[in-house]
N, CA, C and O atoms as CSV, one atom per row, in Angstrom:
chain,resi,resn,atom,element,x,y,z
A,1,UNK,N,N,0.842,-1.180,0.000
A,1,UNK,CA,C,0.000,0.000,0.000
A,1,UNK,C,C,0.890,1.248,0.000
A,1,UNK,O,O,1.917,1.315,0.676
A,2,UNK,N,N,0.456,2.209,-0.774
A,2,UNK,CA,C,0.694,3.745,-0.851
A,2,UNK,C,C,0.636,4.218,0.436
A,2,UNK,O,O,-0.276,3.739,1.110
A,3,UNK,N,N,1.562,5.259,1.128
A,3,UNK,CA,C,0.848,5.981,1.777
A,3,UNK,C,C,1.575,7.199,1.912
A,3,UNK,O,O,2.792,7.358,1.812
A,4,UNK,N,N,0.638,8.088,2.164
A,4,UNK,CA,C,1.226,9.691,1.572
A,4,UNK,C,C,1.336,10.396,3.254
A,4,UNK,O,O,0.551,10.272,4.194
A,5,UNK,N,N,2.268,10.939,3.186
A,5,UNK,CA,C,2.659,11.313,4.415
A,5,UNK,C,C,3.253,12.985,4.050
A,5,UNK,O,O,4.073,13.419,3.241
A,6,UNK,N,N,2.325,13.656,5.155
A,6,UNK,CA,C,2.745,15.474,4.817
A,6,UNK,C,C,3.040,15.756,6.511
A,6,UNK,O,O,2.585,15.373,7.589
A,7,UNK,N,N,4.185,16.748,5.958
A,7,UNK,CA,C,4.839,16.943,7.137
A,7,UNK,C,C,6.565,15.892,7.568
A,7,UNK,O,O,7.324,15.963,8.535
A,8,UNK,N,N,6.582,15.052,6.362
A,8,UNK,CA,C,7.504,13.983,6.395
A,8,UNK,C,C,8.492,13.899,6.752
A,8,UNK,O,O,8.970,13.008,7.453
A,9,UNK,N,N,9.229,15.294,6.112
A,9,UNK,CA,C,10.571,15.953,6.292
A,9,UNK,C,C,10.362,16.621,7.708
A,9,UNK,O,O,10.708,17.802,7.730
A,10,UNK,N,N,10.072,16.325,8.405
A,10,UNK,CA,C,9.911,17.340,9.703
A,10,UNK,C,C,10.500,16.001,10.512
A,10,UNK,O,O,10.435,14.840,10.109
A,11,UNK,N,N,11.085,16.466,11.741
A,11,UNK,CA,C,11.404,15.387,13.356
A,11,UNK,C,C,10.531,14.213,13.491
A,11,UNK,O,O,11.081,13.128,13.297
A,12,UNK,N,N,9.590,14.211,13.711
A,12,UNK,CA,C,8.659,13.220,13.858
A,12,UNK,C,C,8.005,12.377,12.841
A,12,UNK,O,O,7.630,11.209,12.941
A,13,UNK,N,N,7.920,13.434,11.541
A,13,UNK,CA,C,7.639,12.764,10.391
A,13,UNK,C,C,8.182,12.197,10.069
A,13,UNK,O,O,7.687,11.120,9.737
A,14,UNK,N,N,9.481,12.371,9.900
A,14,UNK,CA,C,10.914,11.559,8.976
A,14,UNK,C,C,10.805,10.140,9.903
A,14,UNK,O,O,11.197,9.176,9.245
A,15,UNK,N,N,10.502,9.894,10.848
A,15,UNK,CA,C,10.621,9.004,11.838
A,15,UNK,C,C,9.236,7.736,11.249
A,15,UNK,O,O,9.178,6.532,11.001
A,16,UNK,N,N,8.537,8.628,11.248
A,16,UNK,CA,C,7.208,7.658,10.417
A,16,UNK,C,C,7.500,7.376,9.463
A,16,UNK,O,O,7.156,6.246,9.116
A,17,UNK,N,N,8.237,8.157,8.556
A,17,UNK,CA,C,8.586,7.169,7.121
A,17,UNK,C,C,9.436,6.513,7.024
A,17,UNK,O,O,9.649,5.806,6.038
A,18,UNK,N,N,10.371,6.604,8.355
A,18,UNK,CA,C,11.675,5.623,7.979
A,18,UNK,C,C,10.436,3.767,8.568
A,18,UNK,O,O,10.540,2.576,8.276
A,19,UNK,N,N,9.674,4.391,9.250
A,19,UNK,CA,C,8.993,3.019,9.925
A,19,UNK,C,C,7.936,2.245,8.879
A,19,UNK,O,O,7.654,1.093,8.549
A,20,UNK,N,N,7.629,3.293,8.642
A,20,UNK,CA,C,6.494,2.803,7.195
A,20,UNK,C,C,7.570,2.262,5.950
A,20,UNK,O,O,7.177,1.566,5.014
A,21,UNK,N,N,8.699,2.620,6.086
A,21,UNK,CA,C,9.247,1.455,4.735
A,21,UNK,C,C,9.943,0.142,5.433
A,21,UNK,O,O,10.371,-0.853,4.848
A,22,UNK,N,N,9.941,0.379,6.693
A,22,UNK,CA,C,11.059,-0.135,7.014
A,22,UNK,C,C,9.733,-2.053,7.250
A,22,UNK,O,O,9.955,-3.261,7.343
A,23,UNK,N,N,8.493,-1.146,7.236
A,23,UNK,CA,C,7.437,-2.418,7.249
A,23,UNK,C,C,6.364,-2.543,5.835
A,23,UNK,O,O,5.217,-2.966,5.691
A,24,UNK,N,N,7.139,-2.087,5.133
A,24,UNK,CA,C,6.999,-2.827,3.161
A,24,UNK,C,C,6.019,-1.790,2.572
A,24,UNK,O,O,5.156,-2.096,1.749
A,25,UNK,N,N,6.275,-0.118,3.210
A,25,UNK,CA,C,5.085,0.431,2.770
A,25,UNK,C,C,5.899,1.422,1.667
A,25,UNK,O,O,7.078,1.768,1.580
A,26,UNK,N,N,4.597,1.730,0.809
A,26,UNK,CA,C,5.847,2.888,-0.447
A,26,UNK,C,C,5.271,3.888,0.258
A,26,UNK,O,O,4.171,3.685,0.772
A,27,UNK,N,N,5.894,5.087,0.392
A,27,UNK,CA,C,6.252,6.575,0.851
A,27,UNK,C,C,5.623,7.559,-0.048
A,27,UNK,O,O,6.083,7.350,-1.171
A,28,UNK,N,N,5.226,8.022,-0.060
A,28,UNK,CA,C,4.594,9.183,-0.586
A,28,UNK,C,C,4.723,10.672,0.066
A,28,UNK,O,O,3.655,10.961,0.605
A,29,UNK,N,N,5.711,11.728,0.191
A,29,UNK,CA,C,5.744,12.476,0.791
A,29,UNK,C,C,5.338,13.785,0.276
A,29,UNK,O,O,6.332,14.217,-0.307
A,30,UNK,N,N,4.228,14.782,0.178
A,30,UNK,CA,C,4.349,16.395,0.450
A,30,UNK,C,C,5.219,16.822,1.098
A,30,UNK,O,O,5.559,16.426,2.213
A,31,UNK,N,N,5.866,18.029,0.218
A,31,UNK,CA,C,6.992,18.870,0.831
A,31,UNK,C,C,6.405,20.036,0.195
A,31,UNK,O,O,5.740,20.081,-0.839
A,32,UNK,N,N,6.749,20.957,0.963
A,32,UNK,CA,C,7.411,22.408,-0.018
A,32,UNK,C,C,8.558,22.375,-0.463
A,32,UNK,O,O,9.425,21.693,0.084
A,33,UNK,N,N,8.853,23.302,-1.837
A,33,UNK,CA,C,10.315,23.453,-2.223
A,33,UNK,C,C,11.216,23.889,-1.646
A,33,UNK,O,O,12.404,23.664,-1.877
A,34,UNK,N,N,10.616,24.794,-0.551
A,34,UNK,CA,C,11.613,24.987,0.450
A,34,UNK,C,C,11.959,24.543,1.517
A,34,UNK,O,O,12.731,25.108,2.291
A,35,UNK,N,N,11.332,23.280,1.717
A,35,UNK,CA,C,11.834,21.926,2.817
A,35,UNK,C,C,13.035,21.902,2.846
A,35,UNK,O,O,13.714,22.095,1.837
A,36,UNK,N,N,13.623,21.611,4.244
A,36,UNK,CA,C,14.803,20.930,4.080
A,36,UNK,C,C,14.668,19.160,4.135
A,36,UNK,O,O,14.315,18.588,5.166
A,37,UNK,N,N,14.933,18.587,3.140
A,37,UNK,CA,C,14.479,17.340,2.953
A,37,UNK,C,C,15.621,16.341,4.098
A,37,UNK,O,O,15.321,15.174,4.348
A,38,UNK,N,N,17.041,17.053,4.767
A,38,UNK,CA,C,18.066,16.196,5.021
A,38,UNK,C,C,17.802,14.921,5.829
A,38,UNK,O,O,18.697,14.097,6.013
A,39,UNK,N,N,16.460,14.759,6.345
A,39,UNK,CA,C,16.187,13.605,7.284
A,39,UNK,C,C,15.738,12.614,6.792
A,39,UNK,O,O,15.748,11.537,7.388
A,40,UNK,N,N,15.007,12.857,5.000
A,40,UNK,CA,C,14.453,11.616,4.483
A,40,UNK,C,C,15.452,11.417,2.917
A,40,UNK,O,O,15.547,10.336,2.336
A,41,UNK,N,N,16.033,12.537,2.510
A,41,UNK,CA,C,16.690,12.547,1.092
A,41,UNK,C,C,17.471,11.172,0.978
A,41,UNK,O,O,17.785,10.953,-0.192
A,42,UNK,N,N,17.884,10.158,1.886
A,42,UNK,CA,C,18.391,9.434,1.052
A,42,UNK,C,C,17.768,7.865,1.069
A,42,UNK,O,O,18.282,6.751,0.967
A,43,UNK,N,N,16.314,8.389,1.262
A,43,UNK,CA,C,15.390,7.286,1.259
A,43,UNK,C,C,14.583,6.817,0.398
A,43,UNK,O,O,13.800,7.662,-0.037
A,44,UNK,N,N,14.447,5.553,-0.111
A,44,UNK,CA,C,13.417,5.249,-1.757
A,44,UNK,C,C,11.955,5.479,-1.267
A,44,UNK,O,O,11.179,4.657,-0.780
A,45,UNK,N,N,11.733,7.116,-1.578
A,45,UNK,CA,C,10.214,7.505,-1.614
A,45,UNK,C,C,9.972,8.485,-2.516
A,45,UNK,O,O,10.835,8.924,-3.275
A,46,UNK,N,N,8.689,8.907,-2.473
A,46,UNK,CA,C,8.566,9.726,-3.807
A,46,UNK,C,C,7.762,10.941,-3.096
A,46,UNK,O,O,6.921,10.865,-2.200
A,47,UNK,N,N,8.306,12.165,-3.807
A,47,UNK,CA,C,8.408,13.540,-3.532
A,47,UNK,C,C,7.399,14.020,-3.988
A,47,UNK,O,O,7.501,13.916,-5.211
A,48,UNK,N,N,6.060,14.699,-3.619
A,48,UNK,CA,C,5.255,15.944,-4.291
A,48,UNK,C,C,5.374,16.898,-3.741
A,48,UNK,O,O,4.864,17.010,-2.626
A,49,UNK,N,N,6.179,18.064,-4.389
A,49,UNK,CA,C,5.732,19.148,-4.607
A,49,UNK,C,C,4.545,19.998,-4.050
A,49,UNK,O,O,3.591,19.948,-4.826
A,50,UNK,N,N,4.341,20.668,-3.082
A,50,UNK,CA,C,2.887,21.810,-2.858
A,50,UNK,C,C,2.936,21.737,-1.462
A,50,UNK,O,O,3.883,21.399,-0.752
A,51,UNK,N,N,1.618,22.152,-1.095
A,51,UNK,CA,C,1.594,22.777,-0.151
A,51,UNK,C,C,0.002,22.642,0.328
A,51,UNK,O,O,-0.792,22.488,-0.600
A,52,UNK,N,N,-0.576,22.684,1.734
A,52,UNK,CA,C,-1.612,22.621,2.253
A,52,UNK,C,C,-2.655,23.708,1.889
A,52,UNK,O,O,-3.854,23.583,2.139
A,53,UNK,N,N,-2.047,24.894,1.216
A,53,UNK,CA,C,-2.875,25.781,0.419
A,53,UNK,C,C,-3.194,25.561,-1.301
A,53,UNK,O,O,-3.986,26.123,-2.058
A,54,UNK,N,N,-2.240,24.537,-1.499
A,54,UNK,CA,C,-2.359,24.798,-2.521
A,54,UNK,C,C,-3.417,23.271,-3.070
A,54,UNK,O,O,-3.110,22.179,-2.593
A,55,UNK,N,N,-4.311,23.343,-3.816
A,55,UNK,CA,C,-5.019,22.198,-3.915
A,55,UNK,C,C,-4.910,21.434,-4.936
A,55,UNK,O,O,-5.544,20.380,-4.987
A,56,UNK,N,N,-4.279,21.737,-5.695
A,56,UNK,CA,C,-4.225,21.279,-6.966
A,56,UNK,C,C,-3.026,19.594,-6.891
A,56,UNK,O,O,-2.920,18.464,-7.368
A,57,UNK,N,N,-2.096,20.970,-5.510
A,57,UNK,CA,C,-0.618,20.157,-5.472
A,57,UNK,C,C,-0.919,18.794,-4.356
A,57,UNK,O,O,-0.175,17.820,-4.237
A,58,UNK,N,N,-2.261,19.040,-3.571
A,58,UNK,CA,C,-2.977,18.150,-3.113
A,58,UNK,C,C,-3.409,17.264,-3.548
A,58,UNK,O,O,-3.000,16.182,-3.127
A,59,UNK,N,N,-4.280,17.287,-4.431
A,59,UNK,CA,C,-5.274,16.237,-5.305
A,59,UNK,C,C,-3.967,15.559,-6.212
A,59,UNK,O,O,-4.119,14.428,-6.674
A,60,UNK,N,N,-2.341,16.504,-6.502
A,60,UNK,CA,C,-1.715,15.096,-6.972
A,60,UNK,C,C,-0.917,14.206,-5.515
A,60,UNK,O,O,-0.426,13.124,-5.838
A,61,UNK,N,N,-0.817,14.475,-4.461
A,61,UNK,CA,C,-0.308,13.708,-3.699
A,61,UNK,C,C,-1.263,12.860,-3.056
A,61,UNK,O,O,-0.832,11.878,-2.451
A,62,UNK,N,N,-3.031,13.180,-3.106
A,62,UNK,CA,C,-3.866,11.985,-3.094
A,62,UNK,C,C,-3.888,10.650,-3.929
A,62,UNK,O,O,-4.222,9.538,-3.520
A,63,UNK,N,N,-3.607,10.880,-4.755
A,63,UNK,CA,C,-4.309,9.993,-5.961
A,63,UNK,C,C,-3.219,8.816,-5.623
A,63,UNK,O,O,-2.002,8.908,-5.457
A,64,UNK,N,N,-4.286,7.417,-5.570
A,64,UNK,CA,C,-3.384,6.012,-5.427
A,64,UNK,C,C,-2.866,6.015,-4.245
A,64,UNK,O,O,-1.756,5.516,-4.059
A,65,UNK,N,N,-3.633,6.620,-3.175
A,65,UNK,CA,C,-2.674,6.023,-1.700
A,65,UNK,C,C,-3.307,5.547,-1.024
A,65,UNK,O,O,-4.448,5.952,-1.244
A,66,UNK,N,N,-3.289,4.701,-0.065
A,66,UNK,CA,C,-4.492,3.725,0.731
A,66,UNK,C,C,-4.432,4.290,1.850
A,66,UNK,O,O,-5.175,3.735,2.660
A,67,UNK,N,N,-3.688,5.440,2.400
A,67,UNK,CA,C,-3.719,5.956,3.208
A,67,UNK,C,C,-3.126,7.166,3.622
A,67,UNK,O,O,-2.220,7.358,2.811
A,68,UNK,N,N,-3.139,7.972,4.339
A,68,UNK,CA,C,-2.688,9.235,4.474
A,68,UNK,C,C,-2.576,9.512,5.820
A,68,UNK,O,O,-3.454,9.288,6.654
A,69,UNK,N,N,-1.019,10.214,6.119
A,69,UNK,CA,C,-0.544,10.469,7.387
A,69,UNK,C,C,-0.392,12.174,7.683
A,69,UNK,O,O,0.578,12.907,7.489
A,70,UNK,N,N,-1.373,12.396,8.076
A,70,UNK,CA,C,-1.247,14.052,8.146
A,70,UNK,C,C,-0.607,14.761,9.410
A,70,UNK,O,O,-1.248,14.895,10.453
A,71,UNK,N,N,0.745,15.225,9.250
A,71,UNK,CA,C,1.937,15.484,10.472
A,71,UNK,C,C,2.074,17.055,9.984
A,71,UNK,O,O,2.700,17.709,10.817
A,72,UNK,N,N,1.656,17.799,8.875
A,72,UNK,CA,C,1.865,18.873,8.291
A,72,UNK,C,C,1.228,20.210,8.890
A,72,UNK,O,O,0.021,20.447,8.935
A,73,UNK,N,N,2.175,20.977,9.307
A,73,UNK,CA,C,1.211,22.592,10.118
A,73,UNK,C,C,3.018,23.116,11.020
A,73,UNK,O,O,4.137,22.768,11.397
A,74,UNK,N,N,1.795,24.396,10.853
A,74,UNK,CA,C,2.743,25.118,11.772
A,74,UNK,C,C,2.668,25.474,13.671
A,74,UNK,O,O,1.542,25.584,14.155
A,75,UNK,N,N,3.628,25.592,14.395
A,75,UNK,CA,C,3.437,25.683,15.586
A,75,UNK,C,C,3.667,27.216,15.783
A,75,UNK,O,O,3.269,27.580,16.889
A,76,UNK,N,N,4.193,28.203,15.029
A,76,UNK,CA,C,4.492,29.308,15.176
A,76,UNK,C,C,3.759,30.021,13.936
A,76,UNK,O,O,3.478,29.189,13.073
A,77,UNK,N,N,3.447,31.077,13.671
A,77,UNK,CA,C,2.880,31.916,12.645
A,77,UNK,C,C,2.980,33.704,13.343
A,77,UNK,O,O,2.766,34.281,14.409
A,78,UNK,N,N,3.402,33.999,12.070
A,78,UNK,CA,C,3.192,35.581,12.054
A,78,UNK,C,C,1.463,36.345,12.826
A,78,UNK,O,O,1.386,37.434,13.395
A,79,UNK,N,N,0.473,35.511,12.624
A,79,UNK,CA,C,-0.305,35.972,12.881
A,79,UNK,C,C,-1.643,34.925,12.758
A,79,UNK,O,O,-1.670,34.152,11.800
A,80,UNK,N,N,-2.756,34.919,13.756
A,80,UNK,CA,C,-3.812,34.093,14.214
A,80,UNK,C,C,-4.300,33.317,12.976
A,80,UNK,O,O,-4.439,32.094,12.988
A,81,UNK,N,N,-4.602,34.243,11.703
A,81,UNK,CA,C,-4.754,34.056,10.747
A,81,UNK,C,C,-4.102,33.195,9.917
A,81,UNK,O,O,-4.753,32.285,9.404
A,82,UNK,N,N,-2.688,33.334,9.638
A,82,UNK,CA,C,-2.019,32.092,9.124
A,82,UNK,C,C,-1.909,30.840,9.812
A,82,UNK,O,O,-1.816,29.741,9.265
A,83,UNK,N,N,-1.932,31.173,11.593
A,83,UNK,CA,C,-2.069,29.598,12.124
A,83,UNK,C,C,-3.240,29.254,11.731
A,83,UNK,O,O,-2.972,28.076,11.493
A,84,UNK,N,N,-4.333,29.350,11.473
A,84,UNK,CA,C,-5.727,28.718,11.008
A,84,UNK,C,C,-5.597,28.803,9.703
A,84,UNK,O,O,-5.790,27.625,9.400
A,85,UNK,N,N,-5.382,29.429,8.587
A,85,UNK,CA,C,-5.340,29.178,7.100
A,85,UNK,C,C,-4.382,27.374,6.753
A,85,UNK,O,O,-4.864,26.429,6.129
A,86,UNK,N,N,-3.112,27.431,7.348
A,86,UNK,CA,C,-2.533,26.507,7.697
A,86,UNK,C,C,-2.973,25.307,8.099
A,86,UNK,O,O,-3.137,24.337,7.358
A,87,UNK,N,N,-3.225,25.357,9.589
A,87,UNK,CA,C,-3.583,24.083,10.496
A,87,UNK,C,C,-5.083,23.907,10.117
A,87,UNK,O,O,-5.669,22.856,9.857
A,88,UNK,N,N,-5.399,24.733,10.136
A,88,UNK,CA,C,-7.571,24.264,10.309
A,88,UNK,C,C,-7.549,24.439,8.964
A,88,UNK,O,O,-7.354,23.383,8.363
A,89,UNK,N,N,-7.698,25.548,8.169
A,89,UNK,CA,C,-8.220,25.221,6.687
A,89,UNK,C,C,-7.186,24.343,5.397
A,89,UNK,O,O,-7.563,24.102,4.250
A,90,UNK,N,N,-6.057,24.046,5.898
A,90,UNK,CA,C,-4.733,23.261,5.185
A,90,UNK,C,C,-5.418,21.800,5.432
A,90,UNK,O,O,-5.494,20.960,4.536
A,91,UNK,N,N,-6.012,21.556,7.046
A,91,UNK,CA,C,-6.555,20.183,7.178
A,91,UNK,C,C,-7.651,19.943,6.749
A,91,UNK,O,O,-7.955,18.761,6.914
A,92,UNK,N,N,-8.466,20.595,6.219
A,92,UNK,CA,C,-9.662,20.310,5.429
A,92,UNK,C,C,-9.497,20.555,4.192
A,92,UNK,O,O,-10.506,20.314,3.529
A,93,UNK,N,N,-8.300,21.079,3.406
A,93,UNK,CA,C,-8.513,21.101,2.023
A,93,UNK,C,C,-7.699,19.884,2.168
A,93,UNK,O,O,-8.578,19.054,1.934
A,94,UNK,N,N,-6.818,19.314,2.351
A,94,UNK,CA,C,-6.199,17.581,2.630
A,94,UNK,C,C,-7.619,16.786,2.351
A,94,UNK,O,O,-7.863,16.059,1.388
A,95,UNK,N,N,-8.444,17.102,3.392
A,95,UNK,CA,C,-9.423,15.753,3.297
A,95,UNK,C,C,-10.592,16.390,2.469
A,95,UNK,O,O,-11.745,15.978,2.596
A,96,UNK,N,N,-10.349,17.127,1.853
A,96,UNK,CA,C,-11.511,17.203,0.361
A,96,UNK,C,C,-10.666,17.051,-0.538
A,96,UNK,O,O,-11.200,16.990,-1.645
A,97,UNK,N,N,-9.165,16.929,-0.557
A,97,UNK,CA,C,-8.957,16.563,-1.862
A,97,UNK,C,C,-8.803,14.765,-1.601
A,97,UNK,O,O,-9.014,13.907,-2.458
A,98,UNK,N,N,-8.532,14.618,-0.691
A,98,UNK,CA,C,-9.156,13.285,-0.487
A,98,UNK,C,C,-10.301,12.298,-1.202
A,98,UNK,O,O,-10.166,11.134,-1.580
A,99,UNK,N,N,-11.645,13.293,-1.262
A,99,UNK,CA,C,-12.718,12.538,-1.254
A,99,UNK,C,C,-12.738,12.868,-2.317
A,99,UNK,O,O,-13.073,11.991,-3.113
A,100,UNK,N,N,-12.395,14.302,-2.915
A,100,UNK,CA,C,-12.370,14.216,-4.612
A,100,UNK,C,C,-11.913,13.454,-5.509
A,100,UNK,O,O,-12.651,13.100,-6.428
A,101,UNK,N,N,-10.398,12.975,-5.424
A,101,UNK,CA,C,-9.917,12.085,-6.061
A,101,UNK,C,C,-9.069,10.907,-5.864
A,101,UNK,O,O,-8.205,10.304,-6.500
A,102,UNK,N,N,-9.885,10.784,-4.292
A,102,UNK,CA,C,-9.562,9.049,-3.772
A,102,UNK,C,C,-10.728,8.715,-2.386
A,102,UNK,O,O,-10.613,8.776,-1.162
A,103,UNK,N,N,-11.593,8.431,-3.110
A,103,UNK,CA,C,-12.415,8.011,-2.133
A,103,UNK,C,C,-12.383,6.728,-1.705
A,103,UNK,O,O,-13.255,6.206,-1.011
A,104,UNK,N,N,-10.985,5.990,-2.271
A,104,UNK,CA,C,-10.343,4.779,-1.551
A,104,UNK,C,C,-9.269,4.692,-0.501
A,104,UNK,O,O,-8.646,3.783,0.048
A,105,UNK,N,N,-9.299,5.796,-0.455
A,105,UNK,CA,C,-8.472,5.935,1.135
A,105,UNK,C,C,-8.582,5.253,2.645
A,105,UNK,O,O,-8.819,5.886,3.674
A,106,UNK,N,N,-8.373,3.929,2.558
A,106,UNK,CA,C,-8.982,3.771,3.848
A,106,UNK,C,C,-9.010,3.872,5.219
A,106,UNK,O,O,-9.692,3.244,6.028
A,107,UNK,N,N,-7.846,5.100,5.456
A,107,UNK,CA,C,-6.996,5.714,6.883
A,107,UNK,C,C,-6.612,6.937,6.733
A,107,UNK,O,O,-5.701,7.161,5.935
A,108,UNK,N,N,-7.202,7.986,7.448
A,108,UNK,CA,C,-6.627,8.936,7.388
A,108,UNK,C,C,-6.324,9.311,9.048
A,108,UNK,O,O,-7.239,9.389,9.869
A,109,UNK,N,N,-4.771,9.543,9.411
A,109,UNK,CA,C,-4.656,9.494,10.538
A,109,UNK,C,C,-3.682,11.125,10.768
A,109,UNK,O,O,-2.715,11.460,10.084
A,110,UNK,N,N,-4.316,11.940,11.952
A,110,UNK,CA,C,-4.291,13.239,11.261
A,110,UNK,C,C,-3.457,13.416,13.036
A,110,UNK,O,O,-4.081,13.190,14.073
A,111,UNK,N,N,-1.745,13.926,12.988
A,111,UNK,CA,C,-1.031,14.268,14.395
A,111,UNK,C,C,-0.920,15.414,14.955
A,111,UNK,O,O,-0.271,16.255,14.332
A,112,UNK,N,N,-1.407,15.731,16.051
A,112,UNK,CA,C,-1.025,17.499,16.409
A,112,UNK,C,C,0.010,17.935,16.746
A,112,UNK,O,O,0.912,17.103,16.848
A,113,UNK,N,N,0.242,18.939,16.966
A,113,UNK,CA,C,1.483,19.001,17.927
A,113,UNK,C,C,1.339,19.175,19.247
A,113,UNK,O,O,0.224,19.465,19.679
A,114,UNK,N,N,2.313,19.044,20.020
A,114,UNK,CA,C,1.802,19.073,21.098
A,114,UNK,C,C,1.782,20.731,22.077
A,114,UNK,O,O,1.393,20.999,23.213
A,115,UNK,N,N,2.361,21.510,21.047
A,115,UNK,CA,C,1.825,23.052,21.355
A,115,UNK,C,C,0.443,23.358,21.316
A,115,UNK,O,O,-0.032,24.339,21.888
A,116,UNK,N,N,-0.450,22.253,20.419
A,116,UNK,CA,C,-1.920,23.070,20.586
A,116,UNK,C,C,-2.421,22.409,21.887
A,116,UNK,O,O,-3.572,22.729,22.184
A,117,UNK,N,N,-1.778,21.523,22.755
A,117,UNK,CA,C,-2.442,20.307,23.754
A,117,UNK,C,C,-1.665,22.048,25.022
A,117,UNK,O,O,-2.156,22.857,25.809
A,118,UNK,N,N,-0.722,21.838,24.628
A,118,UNK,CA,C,0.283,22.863,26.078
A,118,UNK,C,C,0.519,21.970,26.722
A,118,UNK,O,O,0.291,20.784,26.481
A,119,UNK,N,N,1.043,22.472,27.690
A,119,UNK,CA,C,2.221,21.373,28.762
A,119,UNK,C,C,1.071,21.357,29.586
A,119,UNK,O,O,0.048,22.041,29.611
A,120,UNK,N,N,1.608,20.146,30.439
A,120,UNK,CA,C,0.889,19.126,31.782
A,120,UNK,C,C,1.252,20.827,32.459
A,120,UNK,O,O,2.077,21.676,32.120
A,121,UNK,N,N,-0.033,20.785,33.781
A,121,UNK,CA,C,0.124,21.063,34.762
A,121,UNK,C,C,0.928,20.928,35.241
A,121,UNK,O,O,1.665,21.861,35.558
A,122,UNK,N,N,1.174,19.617,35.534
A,122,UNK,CA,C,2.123,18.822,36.501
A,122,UNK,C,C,2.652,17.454,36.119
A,122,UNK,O,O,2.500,17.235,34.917
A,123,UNK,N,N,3.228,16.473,36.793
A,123,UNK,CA,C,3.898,15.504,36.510
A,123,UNK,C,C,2.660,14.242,35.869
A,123,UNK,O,O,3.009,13.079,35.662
A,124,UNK,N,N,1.510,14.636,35.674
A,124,UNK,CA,C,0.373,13.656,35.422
A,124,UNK,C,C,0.405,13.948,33.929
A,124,UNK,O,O,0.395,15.177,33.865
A,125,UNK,N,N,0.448,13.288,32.294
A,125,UNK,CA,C,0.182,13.537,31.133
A,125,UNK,C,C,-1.172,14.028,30.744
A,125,UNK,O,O,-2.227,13.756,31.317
A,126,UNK,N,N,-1.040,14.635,29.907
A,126,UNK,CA,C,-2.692,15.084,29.520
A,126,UNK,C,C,-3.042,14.325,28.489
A,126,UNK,O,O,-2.311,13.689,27.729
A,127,UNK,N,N,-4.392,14.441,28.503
A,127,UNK,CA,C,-5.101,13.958,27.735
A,127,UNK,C,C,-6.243,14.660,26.701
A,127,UNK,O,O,-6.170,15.851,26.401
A,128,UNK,N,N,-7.021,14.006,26.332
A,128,UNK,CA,C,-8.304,15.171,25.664
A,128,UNK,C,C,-9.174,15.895,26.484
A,128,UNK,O,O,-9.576,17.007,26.142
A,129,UNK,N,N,-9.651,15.127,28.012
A,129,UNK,CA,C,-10.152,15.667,28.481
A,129,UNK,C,C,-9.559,16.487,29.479
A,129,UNK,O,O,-10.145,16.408,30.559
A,130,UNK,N,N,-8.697,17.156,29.459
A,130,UNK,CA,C,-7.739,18.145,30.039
A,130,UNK,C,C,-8.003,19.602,29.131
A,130,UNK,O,O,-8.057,19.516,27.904
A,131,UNK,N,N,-8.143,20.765,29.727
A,131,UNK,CA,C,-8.411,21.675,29.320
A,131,UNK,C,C,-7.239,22.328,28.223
A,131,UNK,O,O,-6.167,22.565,28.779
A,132,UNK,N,N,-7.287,22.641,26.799
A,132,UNK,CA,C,-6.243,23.065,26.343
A,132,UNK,C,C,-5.503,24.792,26.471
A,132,UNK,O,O,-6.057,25.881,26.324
A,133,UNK,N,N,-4.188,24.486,26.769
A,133,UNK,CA,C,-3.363,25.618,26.765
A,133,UNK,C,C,-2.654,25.780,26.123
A,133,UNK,O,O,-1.473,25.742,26.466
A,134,UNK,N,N,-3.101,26.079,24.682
A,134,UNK,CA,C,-1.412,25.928,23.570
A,134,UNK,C,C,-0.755,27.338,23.941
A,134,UNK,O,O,-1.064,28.415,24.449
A,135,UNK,N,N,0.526,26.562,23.281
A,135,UNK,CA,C,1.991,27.477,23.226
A,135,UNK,C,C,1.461,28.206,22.251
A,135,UNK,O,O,2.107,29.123,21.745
């Protein structure tokens, strides 16, 4: 199985794709051109081009994947506005280009960071039902 993974080139991402080949899966990664790719570049996967705004560059990193790993957003932004154009409307144009031109997707598994959760109170981990304090 395909599976398309955005956010790939990032710490945590690169980590999922070294695991997803390393258990017989093909790679599919979204980048921007201005990624620094150095954590996955010398790995047999395949590169698209675009961006969470851009939809076009979406609907080609959908097509033919049985699944999709969404690790892609920002934790910092110039302003309220780009963190939500980004994170909230970047994650819903992902899963409409999804249904547009792969409504065979059968996983879409979507990671936050853990700036929108904020740190524990205290020495106890949080969870969902813990009130959020992002960074």
């Amino acid at each position: 199985m395909r599976v398309l993974v955005t956010g790939g080139n990032g710490f945590v991402g690169s980590h999922l794709v070294e695991a997803l080949l390393s258990r017989g899966y093909q790679v599919r990664c979204l980048v921007r051109r201005s990624s620094d790719l150095s954590f996955i570049a010398p790995l047999p996967l395949e590169l698209v081009y675009g961006a969470l705004e851009d939809r076009e560059s979406l609907e080609r990193a959908c097509r033919g994947v049985g699944a999709v790993c969404h690790f892609a957003g920002v934790t910092k932004a110039p302003d309220a506005a780009t963190y939500f154009r980004v994170n909230a409307q970047g994650t819903r144009a992902l899963l409409e280009a999804c249904w547009k031109v792969n409504r065979g997707v059968r996983r879409f598994v979507y990671c936050s960071s853990q700036a929108a959760a904020g740190p524990a109170d205290g020495p106890e981990p949080i969870d969902e039902t813990c009130p959020p304090r992002p960074v």
